[in-house]
C-alpha positions in Angstrom: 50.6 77.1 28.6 54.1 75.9 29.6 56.6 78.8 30.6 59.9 78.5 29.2 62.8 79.3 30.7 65.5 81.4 28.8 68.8 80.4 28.6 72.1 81.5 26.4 71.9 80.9 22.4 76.0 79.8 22.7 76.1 76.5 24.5 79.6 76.8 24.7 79.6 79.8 27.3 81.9 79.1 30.0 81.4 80.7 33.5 84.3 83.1 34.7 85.6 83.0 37.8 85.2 85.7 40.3 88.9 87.0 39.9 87.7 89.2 43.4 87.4 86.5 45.8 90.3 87.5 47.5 89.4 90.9 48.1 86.2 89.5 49.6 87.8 87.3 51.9 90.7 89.4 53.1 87.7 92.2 53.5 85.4 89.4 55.7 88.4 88.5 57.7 89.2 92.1 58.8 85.9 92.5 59.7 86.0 89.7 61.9 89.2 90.6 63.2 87.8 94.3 64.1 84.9 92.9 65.6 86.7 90.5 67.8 89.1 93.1 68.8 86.0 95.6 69.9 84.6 92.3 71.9 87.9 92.1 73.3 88.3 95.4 74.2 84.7 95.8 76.2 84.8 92.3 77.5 87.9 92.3 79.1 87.7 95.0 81.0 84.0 93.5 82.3 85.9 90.1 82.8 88.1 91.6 85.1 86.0 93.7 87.1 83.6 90.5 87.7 86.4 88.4 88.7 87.2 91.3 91.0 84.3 91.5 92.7 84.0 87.7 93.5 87.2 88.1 95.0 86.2 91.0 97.0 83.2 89.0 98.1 85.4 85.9 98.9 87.5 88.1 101.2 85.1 89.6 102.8 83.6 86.8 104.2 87.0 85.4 105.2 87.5 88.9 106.9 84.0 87.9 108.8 85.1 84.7 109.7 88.1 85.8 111.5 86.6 88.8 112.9 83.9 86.5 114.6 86.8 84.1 115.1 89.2 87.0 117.1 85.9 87.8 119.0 85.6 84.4 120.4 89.4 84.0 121.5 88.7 87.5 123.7 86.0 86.1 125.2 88.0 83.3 126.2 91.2 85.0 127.2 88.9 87.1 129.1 87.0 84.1 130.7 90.7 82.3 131.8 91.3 85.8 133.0 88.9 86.2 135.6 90.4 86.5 139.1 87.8 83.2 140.6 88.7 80.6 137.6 92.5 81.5 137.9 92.5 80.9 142.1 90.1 77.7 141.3 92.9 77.1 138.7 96.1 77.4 140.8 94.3 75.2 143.7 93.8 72.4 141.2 97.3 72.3 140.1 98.6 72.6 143.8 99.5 76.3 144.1 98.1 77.5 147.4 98.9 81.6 148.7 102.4 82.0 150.8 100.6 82.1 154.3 98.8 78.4 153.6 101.9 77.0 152.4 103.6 78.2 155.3 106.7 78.4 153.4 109.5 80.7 155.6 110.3 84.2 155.3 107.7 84.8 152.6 105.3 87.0 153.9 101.9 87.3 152.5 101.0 90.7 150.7 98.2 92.8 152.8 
């Protein structure tokens, strides 16, 4: 059996345009545009806030750096402080206390 397949008796039956296409595409492109505003809208704000926190991360390790790096200066300061190193110091350099030096009328403190 062969199937047939039906078609128009008037051969010359021209297609019509869709005289709607218009309203279709103006309608597809506001979707699109509502859409992309909502993204916008949510992903901004997340943008932000993740940009944020890298940045707070960044600059808290800076603020560890330095703190170790302000911890290592005291311990030297304190180091160049100590009474021994600074008369080892003063010796090296030629500084000697009044009563060595026997410079006059400078007395030597008790």
């Amino acid at each position: 059996m062969e199937s047939r397949v039906l078609r128009p008796a008037n051969r010359f039956l021209n297609r019509q345009r869709d005289r709607h296409w218009h309203l279709v595409l103006a309608g597809t492109l506001v979707l699109a545009l509502v859409v992309a505003l909502v993204l916008a809208l949510v992903g901004w704000p997340r943008l932000e806030s993740m940009a944020l926190h890298y940045d707070l991360l960044r600059l808290r390790g800076q603020v560890e750096e330095l703190e170790r790096h302000q911890r290592e200066l005291e311990a030297e300061l304190e180091a160049e402080r100590n009474p021994v190193r600074l008369a080892r110091r003063a010796r090296e350099i030629g500084l000697v206390p009044p009563e060595e030096a026997g410079t006059p009328g400078v007395e030597a403190a008790p």
